[in-house]
N, C-alpha and C positions, 0 to 999 in steps of 0.2 A: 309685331308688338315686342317689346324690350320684354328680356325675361327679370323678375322682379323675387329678390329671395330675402324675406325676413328670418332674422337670427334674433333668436330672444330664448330667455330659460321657459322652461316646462310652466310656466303659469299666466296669468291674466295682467295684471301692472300695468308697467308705460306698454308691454307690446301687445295689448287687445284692443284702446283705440285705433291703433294701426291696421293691428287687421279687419276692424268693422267698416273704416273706411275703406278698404280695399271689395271686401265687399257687397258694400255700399256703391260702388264703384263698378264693380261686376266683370273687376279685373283678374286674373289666375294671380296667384302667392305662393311662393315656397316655402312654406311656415315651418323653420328647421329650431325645434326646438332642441335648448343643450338642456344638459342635468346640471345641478351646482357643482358636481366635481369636476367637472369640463373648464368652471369658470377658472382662471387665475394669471399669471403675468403671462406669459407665453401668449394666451387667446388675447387678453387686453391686447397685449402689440399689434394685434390682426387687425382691431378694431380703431375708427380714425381719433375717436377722445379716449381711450380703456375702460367705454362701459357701453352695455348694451339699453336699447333695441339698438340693431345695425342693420340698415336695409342696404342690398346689393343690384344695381340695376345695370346691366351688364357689365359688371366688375365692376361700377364705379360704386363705391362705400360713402353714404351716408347716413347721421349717425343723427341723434334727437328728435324725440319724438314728435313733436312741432314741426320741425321743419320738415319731415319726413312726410307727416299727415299736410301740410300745405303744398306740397309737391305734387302727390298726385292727385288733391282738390284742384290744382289750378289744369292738370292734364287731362281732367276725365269734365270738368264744369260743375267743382263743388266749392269754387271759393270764393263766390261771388261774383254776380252778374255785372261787376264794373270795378275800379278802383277804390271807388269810394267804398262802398260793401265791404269788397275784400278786405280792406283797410279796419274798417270797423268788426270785423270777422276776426283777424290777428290782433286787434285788443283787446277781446274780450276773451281769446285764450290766453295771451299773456298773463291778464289781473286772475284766469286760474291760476296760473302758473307761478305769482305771487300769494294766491291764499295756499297753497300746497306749502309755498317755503315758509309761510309765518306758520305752520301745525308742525312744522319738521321737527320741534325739537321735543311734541308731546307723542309724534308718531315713531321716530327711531325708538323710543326708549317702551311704547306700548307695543311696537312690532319684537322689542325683543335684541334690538340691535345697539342697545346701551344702558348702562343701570342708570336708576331715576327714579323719582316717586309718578308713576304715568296719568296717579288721579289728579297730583297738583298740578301735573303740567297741563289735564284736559283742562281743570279750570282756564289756568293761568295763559296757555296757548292757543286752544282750541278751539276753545267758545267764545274769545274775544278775535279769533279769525275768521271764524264763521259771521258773528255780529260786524264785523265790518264789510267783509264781501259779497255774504249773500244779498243785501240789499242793491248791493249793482246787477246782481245778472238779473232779480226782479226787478230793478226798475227798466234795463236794457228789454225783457220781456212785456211790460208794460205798454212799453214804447211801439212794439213789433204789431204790426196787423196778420201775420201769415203763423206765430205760434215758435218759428226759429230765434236763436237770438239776434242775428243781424237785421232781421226782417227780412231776410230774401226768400222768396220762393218757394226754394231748395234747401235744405239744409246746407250748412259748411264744415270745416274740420274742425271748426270753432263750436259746434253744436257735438260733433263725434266726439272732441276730447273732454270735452265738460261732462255731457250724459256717461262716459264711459268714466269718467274719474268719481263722480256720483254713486255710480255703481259699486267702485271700489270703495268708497269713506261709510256708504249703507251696510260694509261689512265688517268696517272697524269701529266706527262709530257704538259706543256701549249703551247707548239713548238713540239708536239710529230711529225708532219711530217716531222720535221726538223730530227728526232731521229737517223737516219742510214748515215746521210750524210757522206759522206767521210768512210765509211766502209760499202762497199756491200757485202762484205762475210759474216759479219755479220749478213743481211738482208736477205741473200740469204738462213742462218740456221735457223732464224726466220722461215720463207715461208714453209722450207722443213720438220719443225717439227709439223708445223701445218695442214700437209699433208700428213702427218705419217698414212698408212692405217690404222692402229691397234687404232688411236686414234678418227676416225672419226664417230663411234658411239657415242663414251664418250658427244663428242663435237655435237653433235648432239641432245643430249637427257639433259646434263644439266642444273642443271637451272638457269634460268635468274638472279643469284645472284649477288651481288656489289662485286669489287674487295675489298674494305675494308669501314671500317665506319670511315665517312669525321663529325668531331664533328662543330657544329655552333660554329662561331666567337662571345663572348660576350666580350661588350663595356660597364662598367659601368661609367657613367659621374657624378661626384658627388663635392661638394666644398672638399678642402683640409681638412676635419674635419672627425670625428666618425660618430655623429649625426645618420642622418637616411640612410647614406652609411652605414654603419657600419655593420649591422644585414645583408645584403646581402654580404658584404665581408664576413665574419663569414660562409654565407652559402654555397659561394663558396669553401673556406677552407677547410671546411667538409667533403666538396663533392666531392673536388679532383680535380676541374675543372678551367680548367685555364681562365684569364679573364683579360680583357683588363682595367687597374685602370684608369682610366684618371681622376686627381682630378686638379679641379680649380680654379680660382681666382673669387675675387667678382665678381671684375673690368670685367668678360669676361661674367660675368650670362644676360648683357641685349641679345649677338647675341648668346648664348645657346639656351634662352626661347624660340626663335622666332623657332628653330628647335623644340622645345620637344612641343607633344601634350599632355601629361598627367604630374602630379607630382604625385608619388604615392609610395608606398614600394613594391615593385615588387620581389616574388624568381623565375626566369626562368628554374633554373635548381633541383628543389626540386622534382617533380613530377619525372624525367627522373632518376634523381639518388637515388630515392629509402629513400626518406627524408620526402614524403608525407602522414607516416599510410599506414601501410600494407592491407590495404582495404577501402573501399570507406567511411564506416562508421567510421572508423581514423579517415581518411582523415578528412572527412567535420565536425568532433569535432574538430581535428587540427585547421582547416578554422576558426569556429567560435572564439575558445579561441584570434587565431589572428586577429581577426575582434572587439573581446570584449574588447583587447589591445587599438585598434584604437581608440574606443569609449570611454575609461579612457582616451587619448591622447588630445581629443577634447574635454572632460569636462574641463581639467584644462589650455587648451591650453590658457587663454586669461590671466591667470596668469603670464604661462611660456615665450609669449611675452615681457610684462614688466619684467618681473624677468632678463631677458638676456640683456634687450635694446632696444628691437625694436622697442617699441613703450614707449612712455609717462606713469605713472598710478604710483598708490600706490601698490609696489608690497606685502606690508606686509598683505595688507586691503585683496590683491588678495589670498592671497598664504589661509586665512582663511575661506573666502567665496568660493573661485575655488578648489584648490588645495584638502583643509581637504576635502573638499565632496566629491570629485571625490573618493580618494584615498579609503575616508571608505565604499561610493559603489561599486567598482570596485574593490579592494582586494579578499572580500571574496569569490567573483567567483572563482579567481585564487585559495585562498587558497581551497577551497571546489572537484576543479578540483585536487589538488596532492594531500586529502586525499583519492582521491576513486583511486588514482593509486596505481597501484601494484610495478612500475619500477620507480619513481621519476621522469617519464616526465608527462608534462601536458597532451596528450592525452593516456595515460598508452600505450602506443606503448615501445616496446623493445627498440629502438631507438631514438633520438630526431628527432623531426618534424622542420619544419618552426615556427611554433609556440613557440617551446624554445627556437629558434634562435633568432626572433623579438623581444619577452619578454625578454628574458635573454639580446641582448645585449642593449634592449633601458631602462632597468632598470638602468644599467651599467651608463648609461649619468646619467638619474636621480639621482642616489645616488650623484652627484656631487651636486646640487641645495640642496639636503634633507639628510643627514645622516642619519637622525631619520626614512626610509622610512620602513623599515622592523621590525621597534615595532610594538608587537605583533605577526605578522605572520613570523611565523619562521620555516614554512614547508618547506620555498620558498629555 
């Protein structure tokens, strides 16, 4: 028997149809789940499209969940007892395969994976996806004498990827009791595939994994400007991760304050996405560089007020007594940190940190106030 190894992350998604029909199938699995910091470009290249589930059947790589669960339905006698069947078994997964992609744009942004308003889009995407396709797989139920949706027999991978993606939408779904309403044969294949003799060890022994990973909603609130939004925009970018801009008026900053308990430059997503120094001792050099940042910002800060307006003063008197000092103590850290890098980032990390991001974009403003700010250091 060919040795057969599923790679899928730590949870339920596209890769637990897959394994229920293996299963179901009562064939051995290498079920090698990754963690998400496993995932990224490196592993993509391993894999034949750069996403998972990837099954491996003696080294040969393929990759879709479909075509994966049709594979070894047609090897073990799950995918219909004829052409025709079979035939009608692969369209009835496919038109899931279209109600998934008409929800996609209510479900990235309610999983968490893009801002968006996720009520209007349940309206606007969800439930006019559901009203259009649930009535095929009931009428295609309808139709069946045996309880499957193809009518055969046996179940197919066609009955495995529906009942299991069922499973999944009963736990996003925010009305999920609401889910079968007005289609009981639907409900009635649900009940009956999750009842499936063959599958009630699987379901018995699995593990308590999440159906998918729901990513935190970020809100950054910040004035209409670069300033000290900026370096966090920047981080976000990077990072890939969507985030909610909300930028404001002066006029709204007094009933802002009254909500925010800190003022501070904050990266929430550095750490999670793999931007924080590939070990703890990165890291907390990263920390410090960004904290040495902070403490250049506050030596000449009393200058940078006047300099801008906000308060009263001589900012020429300042810019000589604040500004020159600050800049000729505080440089040389910086410069001294990029000659011992070996990669051009300040914490010699292969990658940029928080710390490039803070320093690089709140340079950025500065060169506005100072032209002159990078004579001499020209590592930078």
């Amino acid at each position: 028997m060919p040795h057969y190894k599923l790679t899928y992350f730590d949870l339920r998604g596209r890769g637990e149809p897959i394994r229920m029909m293996f299963a179901i199938a009562g064939v051995p699995l290498e079920d090698h789940r990754i963690k998400m910091e496993e995932w990224g470009p490196d592993f993509a290249k391993t894999t034949p499209f750069a996403a998972l589930p990837m099954i491996e059947i003696d080294g040969v790589k393929i990759a879709q969940t479909v075509a994966i669960l049709r594979y070894i339905a047609r090897e073990k006698g799950f995918a219909g007892s004829d052409n025709l069947s079979a035939a009608l078994a692969d369209s009835l997964a496919d038109q899931y395969s279209d109600f998934i992609n008409a929800f996609v744009p209510w479900h990235i942004v309610n999983a968490g994976y893009a801002p968006g308003d996720k009520d209007a889009l349940y309206k606007s995407a969800y439930m006019p996806a559901r009203a259009k396709h649930f009535p095929f797989f009931e009428e295609a139920l309808r139709k069946s004498t045996t309880g499957w949706i193809a009518n055969t027999p046996e179940l197919t991978h066609a009955d495995v990827f529906i009942a299991s993606g069922i499973e999944m939408l009963l736990s996003l779904d925010p009305n999920a009791d609401k889910l079968f309403e007005g289609f009981p044969l639907f409900e009635a294949h649900y009940k009956k595939f999750f009842a499936h003799p063959k599958l009630q060890k699987y379901l018995e022994e699995r593990p308590d994994a999440k159906q998918l990973i729901t990513m935190p909603h970020y809100k950054l609130t910040y004035f209409d400007l670069r300033g000290r939004g900026e370096p966090i925009r920047m981080m976000f970018a990077i990072a890939g991760i969507p985030f909610e801009d909300r930028r404001i008026v002066f006029d709204e900053w007094a009933d802002v304050s009254k909500s925010s308990f800190i003022i501070s430059i904050t990266f929430p997503c550095h750490s999670s996405s793999g931007y924080a120094g590939s070990h703890n001792l990165s890291a907390a050099l990263a920390d410090s560089l960004a904290d040495q940042y902070a403490d250049f910002m506050n030596a000449f800060m009393e200058w940078h007020i006047v300099n801008v307006g906000y308060a009263p003063g001589d900012k020429d008197a300042l810019y000589k007594s604040k500004f020159v000092p600050a800049r000729a103590k505080h440089f040389p850290f910086f410069e001294e940190a990029l000659k011992k890098s070996t990669t051009g980032w300040f914490a010699n990390t292969p990658e940029l940190t928080h710390a490039d991001v803070l320093i690089g974009a709140l340079l950025e403003v500065l060169k506005r106030y100072d032209s002159q700010i990078f004579i001499i250091y020209r590592t930078q």
